[in-house]
N, C-alpha and C positions, 0 to 999 in steps of 0.2 A: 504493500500500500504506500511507503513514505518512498518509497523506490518510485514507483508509478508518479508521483504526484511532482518528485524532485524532475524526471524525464519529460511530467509535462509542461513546466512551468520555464525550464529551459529551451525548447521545443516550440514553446508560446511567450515568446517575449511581451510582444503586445499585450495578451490576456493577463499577463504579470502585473506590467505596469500600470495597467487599466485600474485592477482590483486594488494597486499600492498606492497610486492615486486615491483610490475611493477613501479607504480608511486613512489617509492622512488627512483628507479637507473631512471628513466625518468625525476624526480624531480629534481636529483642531475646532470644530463647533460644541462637541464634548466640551473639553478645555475651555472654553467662552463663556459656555451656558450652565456650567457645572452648579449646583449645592453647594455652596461654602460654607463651611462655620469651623471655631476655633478650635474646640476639641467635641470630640464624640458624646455622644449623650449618653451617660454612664448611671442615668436615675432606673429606684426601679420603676415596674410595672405595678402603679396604685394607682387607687381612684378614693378621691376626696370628698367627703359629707360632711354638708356643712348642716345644721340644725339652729334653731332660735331659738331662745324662751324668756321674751325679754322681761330685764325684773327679776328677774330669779338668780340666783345663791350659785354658785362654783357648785357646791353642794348638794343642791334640789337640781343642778343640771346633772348631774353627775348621776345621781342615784335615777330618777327620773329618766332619765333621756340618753346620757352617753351608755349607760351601762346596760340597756335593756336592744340600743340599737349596736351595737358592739357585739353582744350574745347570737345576735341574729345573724348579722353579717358575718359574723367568725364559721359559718355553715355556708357559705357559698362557696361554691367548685370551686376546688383548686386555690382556695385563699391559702397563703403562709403563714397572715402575721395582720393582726389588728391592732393598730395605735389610735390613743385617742387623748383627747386633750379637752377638758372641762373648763371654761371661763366664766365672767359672770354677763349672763343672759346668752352664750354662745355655746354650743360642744364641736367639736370637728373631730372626725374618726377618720382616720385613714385606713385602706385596705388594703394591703399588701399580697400578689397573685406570684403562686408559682409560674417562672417563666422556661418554658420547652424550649430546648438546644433550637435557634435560628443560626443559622450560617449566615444569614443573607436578611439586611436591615427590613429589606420589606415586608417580612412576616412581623417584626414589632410592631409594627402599625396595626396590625389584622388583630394583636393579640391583647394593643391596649382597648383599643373602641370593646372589642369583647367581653373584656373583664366590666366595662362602665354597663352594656348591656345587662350583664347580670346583677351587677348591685342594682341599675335602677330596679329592674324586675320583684330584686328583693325587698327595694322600698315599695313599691306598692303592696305589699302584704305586711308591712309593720304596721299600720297606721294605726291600727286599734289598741296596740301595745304602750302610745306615745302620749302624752296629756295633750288638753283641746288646744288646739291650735297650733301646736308644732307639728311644721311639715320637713322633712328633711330635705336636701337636694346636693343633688352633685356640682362637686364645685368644678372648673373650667377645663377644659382637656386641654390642660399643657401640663409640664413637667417643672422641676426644679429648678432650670437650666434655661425655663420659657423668658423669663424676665429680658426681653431685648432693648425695649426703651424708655425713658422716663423724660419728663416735661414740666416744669411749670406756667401755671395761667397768672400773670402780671396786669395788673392794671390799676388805675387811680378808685379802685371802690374797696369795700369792706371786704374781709375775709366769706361772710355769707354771701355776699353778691356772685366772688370769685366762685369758692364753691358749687355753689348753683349754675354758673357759666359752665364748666367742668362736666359736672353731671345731665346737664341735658342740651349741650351744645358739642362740647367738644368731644368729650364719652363717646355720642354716638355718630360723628362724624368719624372718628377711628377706627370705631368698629366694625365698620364697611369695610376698610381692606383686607383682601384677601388675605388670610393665614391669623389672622388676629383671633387669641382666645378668648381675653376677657382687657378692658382697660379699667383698672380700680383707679378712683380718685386718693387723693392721700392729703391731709392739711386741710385746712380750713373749718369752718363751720356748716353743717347740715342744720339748714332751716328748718325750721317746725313752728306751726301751732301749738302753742301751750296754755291749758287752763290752770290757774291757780283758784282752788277754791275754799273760799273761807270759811272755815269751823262753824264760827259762830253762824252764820249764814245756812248751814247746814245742818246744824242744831235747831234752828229756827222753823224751818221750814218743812223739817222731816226726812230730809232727802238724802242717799247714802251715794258714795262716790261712785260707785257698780253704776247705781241707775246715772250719771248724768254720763258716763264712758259708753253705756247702751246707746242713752238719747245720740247720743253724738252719731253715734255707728251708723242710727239708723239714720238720720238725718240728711247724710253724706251717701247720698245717691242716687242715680236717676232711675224712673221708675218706667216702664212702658204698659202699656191698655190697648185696648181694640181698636177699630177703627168705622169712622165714623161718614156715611155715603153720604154727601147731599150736592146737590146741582149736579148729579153725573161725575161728579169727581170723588174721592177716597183719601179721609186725614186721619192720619195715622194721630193716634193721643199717645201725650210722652208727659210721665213727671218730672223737672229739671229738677235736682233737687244738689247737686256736687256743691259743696264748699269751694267760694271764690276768695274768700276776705276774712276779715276778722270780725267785721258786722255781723255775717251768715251765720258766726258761732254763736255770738251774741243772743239771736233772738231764735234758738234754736231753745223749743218747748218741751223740758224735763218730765210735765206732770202739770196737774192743778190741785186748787184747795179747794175742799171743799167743807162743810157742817161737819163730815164725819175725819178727816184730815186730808193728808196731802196723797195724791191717786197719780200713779208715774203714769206717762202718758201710754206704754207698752200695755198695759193692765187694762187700761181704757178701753184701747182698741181692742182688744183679745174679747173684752165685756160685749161691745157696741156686735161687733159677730157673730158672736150667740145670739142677743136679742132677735139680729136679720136674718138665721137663720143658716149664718153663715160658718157654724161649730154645732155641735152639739153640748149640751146642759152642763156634762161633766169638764167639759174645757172651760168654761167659766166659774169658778167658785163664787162662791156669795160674796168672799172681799170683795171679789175685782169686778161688782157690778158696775153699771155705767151709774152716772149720776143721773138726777132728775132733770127735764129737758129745762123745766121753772125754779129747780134750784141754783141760787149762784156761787159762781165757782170762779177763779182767779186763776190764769195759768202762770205759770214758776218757768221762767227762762234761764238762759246760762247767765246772761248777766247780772241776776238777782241773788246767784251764790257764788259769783265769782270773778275774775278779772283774765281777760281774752287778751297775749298779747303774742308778737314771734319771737322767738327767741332760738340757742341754738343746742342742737342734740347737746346729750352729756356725750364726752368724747373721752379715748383712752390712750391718742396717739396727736402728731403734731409734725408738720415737715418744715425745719429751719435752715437760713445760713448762716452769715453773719450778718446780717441784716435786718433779721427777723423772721416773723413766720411767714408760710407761702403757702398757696396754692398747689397742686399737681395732680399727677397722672404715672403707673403705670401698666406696660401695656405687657401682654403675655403672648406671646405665640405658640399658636398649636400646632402638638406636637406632629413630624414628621414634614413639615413647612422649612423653605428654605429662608431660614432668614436675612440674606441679602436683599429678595425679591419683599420679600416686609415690610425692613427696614425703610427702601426705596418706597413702598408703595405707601408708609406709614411720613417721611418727609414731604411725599405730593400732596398729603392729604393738611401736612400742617402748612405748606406754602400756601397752597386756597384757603386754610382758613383765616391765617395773616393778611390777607390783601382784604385792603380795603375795598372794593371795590362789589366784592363778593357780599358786604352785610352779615355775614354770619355772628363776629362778634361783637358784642355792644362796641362802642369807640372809644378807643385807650386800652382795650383789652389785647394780647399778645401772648401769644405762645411760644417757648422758650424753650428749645430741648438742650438737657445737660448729659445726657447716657444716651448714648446707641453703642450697641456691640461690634457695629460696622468698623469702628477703628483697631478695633482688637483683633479682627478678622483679617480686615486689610494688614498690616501690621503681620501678624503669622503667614499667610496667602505669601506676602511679598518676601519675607526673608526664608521662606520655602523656595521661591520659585527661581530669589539669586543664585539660593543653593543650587540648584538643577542646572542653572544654565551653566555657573561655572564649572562645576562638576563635569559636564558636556564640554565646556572649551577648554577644559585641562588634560579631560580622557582623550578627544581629538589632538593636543598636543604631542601629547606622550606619544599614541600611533603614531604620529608624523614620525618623531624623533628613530623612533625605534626602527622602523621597518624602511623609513629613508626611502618611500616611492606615495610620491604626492596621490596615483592614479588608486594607486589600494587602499590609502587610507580614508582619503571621500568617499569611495565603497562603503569603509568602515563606518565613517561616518555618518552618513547618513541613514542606517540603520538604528543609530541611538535615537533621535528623534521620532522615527517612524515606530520605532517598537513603545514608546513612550505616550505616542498617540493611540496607537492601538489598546494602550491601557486604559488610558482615557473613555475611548469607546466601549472597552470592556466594562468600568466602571460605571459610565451611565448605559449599560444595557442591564447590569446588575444590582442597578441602582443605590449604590455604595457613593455616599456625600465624600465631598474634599476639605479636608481639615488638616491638623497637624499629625495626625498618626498615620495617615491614609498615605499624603506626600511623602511623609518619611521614608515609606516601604518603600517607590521609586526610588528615591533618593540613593537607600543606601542596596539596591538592586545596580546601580545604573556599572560601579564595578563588574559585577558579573554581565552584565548584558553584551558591553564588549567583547567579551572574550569569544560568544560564537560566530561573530564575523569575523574577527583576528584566524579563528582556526580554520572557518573556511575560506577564507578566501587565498592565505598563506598555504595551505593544499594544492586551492586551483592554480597559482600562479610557480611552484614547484614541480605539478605535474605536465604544468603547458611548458616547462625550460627545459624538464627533464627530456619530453618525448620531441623534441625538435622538431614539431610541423610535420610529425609524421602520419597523422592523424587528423581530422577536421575541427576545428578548435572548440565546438560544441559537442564533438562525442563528449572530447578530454575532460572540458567543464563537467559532463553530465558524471563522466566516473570517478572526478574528484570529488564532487557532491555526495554522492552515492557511499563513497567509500567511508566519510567521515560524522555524515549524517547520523547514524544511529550512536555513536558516541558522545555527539553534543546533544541527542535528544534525553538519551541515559544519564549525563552530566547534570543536564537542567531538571530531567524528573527527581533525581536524589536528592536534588536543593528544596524543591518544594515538597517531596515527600515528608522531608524534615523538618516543614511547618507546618504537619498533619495537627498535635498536639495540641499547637494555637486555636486552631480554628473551634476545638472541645471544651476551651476551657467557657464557662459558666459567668451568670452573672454580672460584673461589676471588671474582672477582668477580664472577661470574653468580648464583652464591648468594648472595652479598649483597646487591647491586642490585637482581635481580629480584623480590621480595621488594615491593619499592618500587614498582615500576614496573605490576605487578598492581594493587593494592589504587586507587594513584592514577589508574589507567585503570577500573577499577572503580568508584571512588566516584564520576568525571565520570560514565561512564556512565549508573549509577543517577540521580544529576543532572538526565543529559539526558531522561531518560525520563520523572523526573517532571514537569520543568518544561513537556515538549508534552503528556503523559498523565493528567497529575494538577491541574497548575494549573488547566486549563480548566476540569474538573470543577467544582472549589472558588471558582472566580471565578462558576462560572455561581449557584452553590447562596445564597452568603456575599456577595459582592461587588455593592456598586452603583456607583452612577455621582456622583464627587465634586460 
């Protein structure tokens, strides 16, 4: 077979150089278009739940919430390793998934989205287990390692103002580019509605803090009804009822008073629907009858047991310089995303939102990015890639030196290049990213790679002196080929047999090493292929007899 293949590739120049063509301009688009990042993603396979229970104790979250969804989740396929972490009003569980021997990066991807598959599957069957109102959810599908850029929002207003720019201006402007997991704000104040309401006032009146948290609830939202035909047209009925202001809190109605005392307005209604017919007998108790349509009765608003004003969440975190406090942003990228193409696409999105012209953000307002990854990348990418070239114009060198015949060492030479692209192409067909450990493995391949043009072509040009033209100078090639071919393929298999090991190891190390272990079993390969497939060619075409 390698016999055949070496007879026809000499035999077919043109079809040679066609194919060595093809992978060098395919090689060289590889190499342009490549996945960059600085090193390997060495996090493991987990998937993050976050829970609330705002108000509540480290404690009562703990006992309560983390520890009951913790027991649960510790029983889905193939988990390792449950961690979790209790704060106050927060619990976050992490889930840690056995991860199956991958050779090959693309099966990660398959195996994290998998694992998030089944936790959520599992949260939908806790929920009975959890107290009212805590709902779990999975937090963002990136990794450890996602954190690519961060920002701050500058401008002449308040920390709440900034804030709120952040959160529903600039948040979701980011969040459109592609590869983006999640953008948290960080610093400032979270606006809120806050009632403060007075003891005495509530003492007074009869009214317990429960019910005016109800009234509020209920209050705060719009309602829809049937619809209503007249003149040949159809109007839909809608209750507006969402909170716009601080007024709308205001006069939002607790309950009344009545001869017999104060009747929350919830109780009221529940009463008035029995009477219509609209509950049955036992849904109403005797308290909660309505009142008399001729008795009177006062209703009890929020402003009459308390004071409505904004103010800002309680907070447990703060992003400064020296300057002071700030504003910001960061953004995560999910996992298996390249993040150069992020980065890129996460700058066009902050240049439109800086321009004025675009109105996106109030005026004075400016975004500020202090962290992208991009320079750490660029930075590694670039003293990788001096390494290579020089490493390339030193091996070319050295051939010169040694062998003292210009025409067999550009032979040689340009086999380095070519088999370097070929890896290239190898790597993004096997879709293996370009970072630091990936590069390395060329890097320190590119010693060996020479050497199977050195021996072949040092062959062909010993056997074209030896047989003096006795012969047609493409037999000669085809038998020096032939003769040394299965030696340098046996040479190159032994090298890469002997990074069988790597490719096994597990975990935390396997993603890092292997990595390596590809790319340098790769670039021999391509190597070895050109030096029986390609030198011949080019010795037959270019090369004479010193």
């Amino acid at each position: 077979m390698l016999e055949s293949m070496i007879r026809f590739t000499v035999r077919n120049p043109a079809v040679t150089l066609v194919l060595t063509l093809a992978v060098a301009v395919f090689g060289w688009q590889a190499w342009t278009e490549k996945s960059v990042d600085a090193i390997p993603d060495v996090s493991e396979n987990q998937v993050v739940v976050v829970a609330r229970w705002p108000g509540r104790s480290p404690q009562d979250v703990e006992d309560q919430v983390t520890y009951p969804l913790a027991t649960e989740l510790a029983s889905v396929r193939n988990v390792k390793e449950v961690r979790s972490l209790s704060g106050f009003g927060f619990s976050q569980i992490y889930v840690v998934f056995d991860e199956p021997l991958r050779l090959l990066p693309s099966g990660a991807i398959d195996d994290f989205y998998e694992a998030r598959t089944r936790v959520l599957e599992k949260l939908a069957a806790v929920a009975d287990i959890l107290p009212e109102g805590v709902t779990p959810e999975l937090g963002p599908d990136a990794t450890a390692l996602g954190q690519i850029f961060m920002y701050t929002v500058d401008g002449p207003y308040d920390l709440a103002t900034l804030r709120s720019v952040q959160d529903f201006v600039v948040r979701w402007e980011l969040q459109r580019v592609s590869g983006v997991a999640e953008v948290a704000g960080v610093g400032g104040m979270l606006r809120q509605y806050q009632v403060d309401l007075d003891p005495d006032a509530l003492r007074h009146w009869g009214v317990t803090p429960g019910q005016v948290a109800a009234a509020i609830r209920r209050a705060n939202a719009d309602v829809g009804a049937k619809t209503i035909e007249a003149g040949g047209a159809e109007y839909l009925l809608r209750g507006l009822g969402f909170i716009k202001g601080i007024a709308d809190i205001e006069e939002v109605t607790v309950g009344h008073m009545t001869s017999s005392g104060f009747a929350p307005a919830a109780a009221a209604g529940m009463a008035g629907m029995a009477e219509m017919g609209g509950g049955s007998g036992a849904m109403a108790p005797a308290a909660m009858s309505a009142p008399d349509a001729n008795e009177p009765h006062r209703p009890v608003l929020i402003r009459d047991i308390g004071r409505v004003a904004l103010g800002p969440e309680f907070r447990r975190s703060a992003l400064a310089d020296g300057s002071g406090e700030l504003v910001g942003g960061i953004v995560a990228m999910r996992f298996g995303a390249n993040p150069r193409e992020v980065i890129d696409g996460l700058r066009e999105s902050v240049l439109r939102l800086n321009d004025p012209a675009n109105g996106l953000l109030p005026e004075g307002v400016r975004i500020h990015p202090f962290y992208d990854r991009s320079q750490l990348i660029e930075e590694t990418i670039t003293t990788l890639e001096e390494a290579l070239s020089h490493e390339l114009i030193i091996t070319i060198l050295i051939v010169l030196l040694f062998l003292a015949h210009i025409r067999s060492s550009l032979i040689i030479a340009a086999t380095l290049p070519l088999a370097v692209a070929g890896a290239f192409l190898s790597m993004r067909v096997l879709g293996l990213d370009s970072n630091i450990m990936s590069l390395t493995g060329i890097a320190i391949a590119i010693g060996t790679m020479v050497d199977m043009a050195i021996v072949m072509t040092e062959n062909i040009v010993r056997r074209v002196e030896d047989e003096g033209g006795s012969r047609p100078v493409a037999a000669i090639i085809e038998d020096a080929a032939v003769e040394v071919a299965p030696a340098l393929l046996t040479a190159v298999s032994t090298t890469i047999i002997s990074f069988l090991p790597i490719y096994f190891l597990t975990d935390m190390e396997g993603k890092l090493f292997r990595p390596l272990a590809w790319t340098k079993s790769l670039a021999l390969a391509m190597a070895a292929l050109s030096g029986i497939l390609v030198v011949p060619v080019l010795c037959r075409l270019f090369l004479v007899a010193r």
